[in-house]
C-alpha positions in Angstrom: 0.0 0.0 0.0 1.6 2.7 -1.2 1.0 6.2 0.5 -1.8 8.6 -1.4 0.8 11.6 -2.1 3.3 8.7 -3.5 0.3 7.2 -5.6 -0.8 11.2 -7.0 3.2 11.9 -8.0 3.2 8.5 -9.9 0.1 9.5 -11.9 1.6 13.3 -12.6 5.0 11.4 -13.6 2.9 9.0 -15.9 0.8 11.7 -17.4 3.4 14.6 -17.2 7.1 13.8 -16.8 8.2 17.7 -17.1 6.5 17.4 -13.4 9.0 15.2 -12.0 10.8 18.0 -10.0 7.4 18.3 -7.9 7.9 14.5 -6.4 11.7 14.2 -5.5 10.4 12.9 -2.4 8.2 10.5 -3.5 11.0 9.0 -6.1 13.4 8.2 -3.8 10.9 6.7 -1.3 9.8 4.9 -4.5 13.3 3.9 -5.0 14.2 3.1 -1.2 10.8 0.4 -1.1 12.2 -0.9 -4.1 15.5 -1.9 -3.1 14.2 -2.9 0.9 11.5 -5.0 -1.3 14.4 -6.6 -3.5 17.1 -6.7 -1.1 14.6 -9.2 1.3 13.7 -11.4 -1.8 17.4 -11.8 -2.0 17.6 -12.5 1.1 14.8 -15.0 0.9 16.1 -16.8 -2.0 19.2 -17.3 -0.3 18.2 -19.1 3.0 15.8 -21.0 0.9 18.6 -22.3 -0.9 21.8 -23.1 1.4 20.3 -23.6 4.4 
């Protein structure tokens, strides 16, 4: 569940990329989720296999 101002800057980004210096905030929250989210499937994927 992303949070409603995150959600609104992704829609102004999709619709209107010249907007992107309104949601610098919401990009690199964007971008921290993204690597938390990928760095615990890694994680996953690893015990899963050499334990």
């Amino acid at each position: 569940m992303l949070h409603p101002s995150i959600v609104r800057c992704i829609d102004i980004e999709i619709e209107e990329p010249s907007h992107n210096f309104q949601c610098p905030r919401a990009r690199s929250l964007i971008i921290y989720y993204t690597t938390v989210l990928v760095t615990i499937c890694w994680v996953t994927v690893y015990c899963l296999c050499f334990w």
